[in-house]
C-alpha positions in Angstrom: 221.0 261.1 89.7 218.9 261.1 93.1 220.9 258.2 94.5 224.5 258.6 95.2 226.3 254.9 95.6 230.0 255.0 97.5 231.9 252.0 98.7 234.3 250.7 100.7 236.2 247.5 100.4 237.3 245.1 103.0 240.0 242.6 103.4 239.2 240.8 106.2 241.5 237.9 108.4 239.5 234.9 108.9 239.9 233.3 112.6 241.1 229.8 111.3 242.5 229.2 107.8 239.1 228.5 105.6 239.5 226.3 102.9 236.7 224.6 100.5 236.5 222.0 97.5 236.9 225.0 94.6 238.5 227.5 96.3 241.8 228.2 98.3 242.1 231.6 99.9 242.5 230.8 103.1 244.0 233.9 104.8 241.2 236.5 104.2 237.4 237.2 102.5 237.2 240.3 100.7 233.9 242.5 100.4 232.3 245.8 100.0 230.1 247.6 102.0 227.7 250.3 99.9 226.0 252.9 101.0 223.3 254.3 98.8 222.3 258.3 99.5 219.2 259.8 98.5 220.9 263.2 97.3 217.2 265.1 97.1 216.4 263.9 100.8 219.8 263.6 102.6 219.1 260.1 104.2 220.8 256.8 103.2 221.2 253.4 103.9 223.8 250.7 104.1 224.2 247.0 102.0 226.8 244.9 101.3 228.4 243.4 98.3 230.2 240.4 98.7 231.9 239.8 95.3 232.3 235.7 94.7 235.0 235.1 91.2 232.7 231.8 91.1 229.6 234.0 90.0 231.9 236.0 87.7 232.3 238.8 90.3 235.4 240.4 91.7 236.5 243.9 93.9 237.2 244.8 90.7 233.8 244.7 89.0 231.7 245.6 91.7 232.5 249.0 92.1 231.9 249.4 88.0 228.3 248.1 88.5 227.3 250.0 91.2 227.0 253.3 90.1 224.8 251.8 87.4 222.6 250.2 90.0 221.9 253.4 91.3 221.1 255.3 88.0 218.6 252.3 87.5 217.2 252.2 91.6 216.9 256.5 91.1 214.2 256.1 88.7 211.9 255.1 91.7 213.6 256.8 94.7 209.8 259.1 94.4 208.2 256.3 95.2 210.6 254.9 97.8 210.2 258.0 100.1 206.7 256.8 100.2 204.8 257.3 103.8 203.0 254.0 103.3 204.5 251.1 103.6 202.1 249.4 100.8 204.1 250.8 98.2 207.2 251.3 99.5 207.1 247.7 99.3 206.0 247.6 95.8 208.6 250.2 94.7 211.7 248.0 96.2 210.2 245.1 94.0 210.4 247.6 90.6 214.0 249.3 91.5 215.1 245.2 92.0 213.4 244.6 88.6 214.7 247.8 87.4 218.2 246.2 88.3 218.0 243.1 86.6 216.9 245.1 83.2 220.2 247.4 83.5 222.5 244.1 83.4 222.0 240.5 83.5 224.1 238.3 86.6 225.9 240.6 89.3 223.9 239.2 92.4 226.7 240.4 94.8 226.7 244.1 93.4 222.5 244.0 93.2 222.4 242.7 96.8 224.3 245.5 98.0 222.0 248.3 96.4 218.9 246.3 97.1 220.1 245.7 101.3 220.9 249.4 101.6 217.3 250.7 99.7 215.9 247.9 102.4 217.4 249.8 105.2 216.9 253.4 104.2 213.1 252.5 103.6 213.3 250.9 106.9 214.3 253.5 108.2 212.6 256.0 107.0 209.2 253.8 108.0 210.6 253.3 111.1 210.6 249.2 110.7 213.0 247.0 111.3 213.3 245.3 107.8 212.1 242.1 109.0 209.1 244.0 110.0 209.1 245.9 106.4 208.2 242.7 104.8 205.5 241.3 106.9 208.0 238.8 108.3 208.6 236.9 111.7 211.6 237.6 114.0 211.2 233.9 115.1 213.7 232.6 113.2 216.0 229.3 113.3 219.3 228.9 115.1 222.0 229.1 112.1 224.8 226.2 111.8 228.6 226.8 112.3 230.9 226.0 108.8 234.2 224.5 109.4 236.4 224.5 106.5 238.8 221.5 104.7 241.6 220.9 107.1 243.4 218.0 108.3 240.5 215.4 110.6 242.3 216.1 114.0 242.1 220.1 113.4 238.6 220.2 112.2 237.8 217.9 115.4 239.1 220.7 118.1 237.5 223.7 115.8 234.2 221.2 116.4 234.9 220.9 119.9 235.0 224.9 119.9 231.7 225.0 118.3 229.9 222.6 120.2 227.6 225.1 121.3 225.9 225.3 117.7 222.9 222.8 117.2 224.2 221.5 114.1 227.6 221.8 111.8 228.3 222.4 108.6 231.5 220.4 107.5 233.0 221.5 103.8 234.3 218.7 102.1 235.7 217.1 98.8 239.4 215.6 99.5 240.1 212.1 100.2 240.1 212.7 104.2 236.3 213.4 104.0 235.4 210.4 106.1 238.0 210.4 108.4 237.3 213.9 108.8 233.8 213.1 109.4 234.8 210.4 111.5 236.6 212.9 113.8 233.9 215.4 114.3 231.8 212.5 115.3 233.9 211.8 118.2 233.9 214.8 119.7 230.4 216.5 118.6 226.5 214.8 119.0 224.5 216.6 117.0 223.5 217.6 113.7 226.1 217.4 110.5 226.0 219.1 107.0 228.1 218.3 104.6 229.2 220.7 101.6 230.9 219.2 98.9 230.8 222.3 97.3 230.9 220.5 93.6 233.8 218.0 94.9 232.6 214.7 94.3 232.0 212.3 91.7 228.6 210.7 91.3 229.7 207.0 92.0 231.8 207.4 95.3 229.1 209.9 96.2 226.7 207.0 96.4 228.6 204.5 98.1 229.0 207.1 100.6 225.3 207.4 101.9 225.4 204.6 104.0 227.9 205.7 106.0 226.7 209.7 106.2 223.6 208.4 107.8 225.6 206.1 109.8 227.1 209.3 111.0 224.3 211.4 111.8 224.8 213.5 108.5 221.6 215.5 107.7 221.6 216.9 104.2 224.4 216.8 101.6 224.6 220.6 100.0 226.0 220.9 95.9 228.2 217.4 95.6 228.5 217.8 92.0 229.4 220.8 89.7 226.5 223.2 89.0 225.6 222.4 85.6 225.3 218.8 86.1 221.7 218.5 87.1 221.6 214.7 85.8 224.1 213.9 88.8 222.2 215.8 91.2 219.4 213.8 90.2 221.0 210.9 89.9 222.5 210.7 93.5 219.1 212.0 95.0 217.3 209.2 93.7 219.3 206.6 95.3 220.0 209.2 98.5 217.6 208.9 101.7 219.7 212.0 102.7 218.2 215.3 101.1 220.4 216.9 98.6 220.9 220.8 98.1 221.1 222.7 95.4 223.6 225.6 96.1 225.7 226.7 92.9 223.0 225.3 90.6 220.6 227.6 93.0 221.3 230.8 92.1 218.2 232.9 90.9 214.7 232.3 91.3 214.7 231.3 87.5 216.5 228.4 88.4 214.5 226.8 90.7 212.2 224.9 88.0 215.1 223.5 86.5 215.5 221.9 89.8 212.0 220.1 90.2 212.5 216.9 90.7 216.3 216.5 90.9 217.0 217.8 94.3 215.2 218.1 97.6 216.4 221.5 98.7 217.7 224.9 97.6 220.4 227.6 99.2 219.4 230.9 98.8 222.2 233.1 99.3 221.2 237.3 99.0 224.6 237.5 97.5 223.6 235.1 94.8 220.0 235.9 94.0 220.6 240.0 94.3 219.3 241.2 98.0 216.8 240.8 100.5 213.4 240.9 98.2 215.0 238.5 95.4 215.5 236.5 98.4 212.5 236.5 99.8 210.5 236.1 96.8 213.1 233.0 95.7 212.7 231.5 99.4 208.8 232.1 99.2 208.8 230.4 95.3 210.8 227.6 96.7 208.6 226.5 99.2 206.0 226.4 96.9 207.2 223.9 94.7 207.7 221.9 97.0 211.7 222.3 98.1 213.3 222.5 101.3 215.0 225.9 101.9 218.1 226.8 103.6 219.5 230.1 103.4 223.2 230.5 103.0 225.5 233.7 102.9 229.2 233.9 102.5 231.7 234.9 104.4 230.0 238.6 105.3 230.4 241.2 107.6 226.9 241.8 110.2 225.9 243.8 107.4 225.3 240.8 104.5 224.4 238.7 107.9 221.4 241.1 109.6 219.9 241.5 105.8 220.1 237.5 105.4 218.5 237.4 108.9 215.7 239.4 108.2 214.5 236.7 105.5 215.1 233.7 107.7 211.8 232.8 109.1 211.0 231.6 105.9 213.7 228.9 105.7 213.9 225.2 107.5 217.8 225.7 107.5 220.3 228.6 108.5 223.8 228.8 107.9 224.5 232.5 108.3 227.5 232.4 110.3 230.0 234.1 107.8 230.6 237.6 110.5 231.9 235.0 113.3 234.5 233.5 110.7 236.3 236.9 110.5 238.7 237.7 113.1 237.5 241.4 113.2 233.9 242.6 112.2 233.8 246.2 111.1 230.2 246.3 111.6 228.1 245.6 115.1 224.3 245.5 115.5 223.4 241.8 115.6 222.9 239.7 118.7 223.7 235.7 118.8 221.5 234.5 121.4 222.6 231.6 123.6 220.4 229.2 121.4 222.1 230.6 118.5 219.2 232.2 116.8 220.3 235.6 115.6 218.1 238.4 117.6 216.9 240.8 115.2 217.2 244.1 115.6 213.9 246.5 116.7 215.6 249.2 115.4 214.3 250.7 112.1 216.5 249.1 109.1 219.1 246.5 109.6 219.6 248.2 112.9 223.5 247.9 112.2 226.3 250.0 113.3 230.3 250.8 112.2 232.2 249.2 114.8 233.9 251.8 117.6 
């Protein structure tokens, strides 16, 4: 096998207790960063697989997939090493396709292959990966999440973040509108709201009124992910764009969505890496959808690969590295407008952590 795939996984503190509408580990997120080796050329690059039990994923199956990955990615590494970046490009497509024909689902585990091919060809091109894929590093400021907690704590985390141009608020629990109530108070700009399949189609709607009354901007997955009729349903009567997030997982989803939502998260953790995200955020915009790109709750590495794709988005929430207490990785500048600076470095341009 050309390519040689080690990992190594991450329990990580959050900085405040993170809670949302289906899940409820609040202490910690757990990943894995990859790296991928080219055995015949000594070089290698680093990706990250966040593994999300929603999408069938855990620590556990992640490292059973990846060496798989690799036997399937090795069947182009040739055409990888390539000195022009034509079909270098070209040869990242076929090892993601390559991917996908080895075993169906696995976004987390694909992602973290695809990022770290993204980076070794990056830096063996000696582009930044942004730059690797024709793309601008004018991007847009990202949003700050705060999690399900009583009104009066996520108030003073929102006073902490005021410095973000627009929050993302998780809900689903009966103290959503005092909660929203209580960020109001304290915060002026922009809110997101992320039921995160929480609600239930009829409350949902007698909620609108009062989410515009409160300055909400777009209402992300209310409803569980199968239940596009809902969606539907509550977009038609909602002047508020909804946005398809766990119903948004693949490209192949997004024609189910025609029609029945406004907008789509793309995640890299989801969709399996930086090219399926690009060409899923380049698809999107082409039938017509609104596009924000998401990530989990990722180290700099998930977050600088996320980056490199996010000119091509009208939202950003990639803010899951400043959730953590402790980032192993460094590399990726917050500017004081809260766009993320992209590296100029060749490849994510990311660092272990002294």
């Amino acid at each position: 096998m050309t390519y040689r795939v080690t990992h190594e996984p991450y329990t990580l503190a959050f900085r405040d207790p993170f809670v949302i509408a289906r899940a409820t580990d609040t202490r910690a997120a757990r990943t894995i960063i990859t790296h991928v080796r080219d055995e015949a050329r000594g070089d290698e690059g680093v990706g990250e697989s966040f593994a999300e039990p929603y999408y069938g994923e855990t620590m556990d199956t992640v490292p059973v997939v990846l060496p798989l990955l690799a036997r399937a990615a090795s069947a182009l590494a040739d055409e990888l090493a390539a000195a022009d970046r034509g079909r270098a490009l070209a040869a990242l497509e076929a090892a993601s396709a390559a991917m996908d024909r080895a075993i169906g689902h696995h976004g987390g585990a694909k992602a973290g292959i695809d990022i770290a091919l993204h980076d070794l060809v990056g830096k063996r091109l000696g582009l930044p990966v942004h730059e690797l894929l024709g793309l601008s590093a004018d991007i847009p400021p990202t949003d700050f999440t705060l999690g399900i907690d009583e009104p009066h704590v996520v108030a003073e985390r929102a006073k902490r973040a005021s410095k973000f141009p627009a929050l993302k608020i998780k809900l689903g629990g009966p103290g959503d509108m005092a909660t929203l109530e209580a960020v109001r108070a304290v915060y002026s700009g922009p809110i997101r709201v992320d039921a995160n399949t929480g609600w239930q189609p009829e409350p949902a709607a007698r909620l609108i009124p009062e989410l515009i009354r409160l300055g909400v901007e777009l209402i992300e997955q209310p409803f569980p992910a199968h239940r596009l009729d809902q969606l539907g349903w509550l977009q038609e009567r909602s002047s508020l764009p909804i946005v398809a997030d766990e119903s948004s997982v693949t490209i192949d989803d997004l024609h189910g969505l025609v029609g029945v939502v406004h907008g789509v998260n793309v995640k890299l953790s989801k969709c399996g890496g930086v090219g399926p995200a690009r060409r899923m955020l380049e698809r999107a915009r082409e039938l017509g959808f609104k596009t924000f790109l998401g990530c989990m709750e990722e180290t700099t590495v998930g977050i600088a690969a996320s980056a490199s794709v996010a000119s091509l988005a009208d939202w950003v929430d990639l803010d899951g590295n400043l959730l953590l207490a402790e980032d192993p990785y460094a590399g990726l500048e917050l500017g004081a407008d809260c766009r993320w600076r992209l590296s100029p470095e060749p490849g994510l341009g990311v660092r272990p952590r002294a």
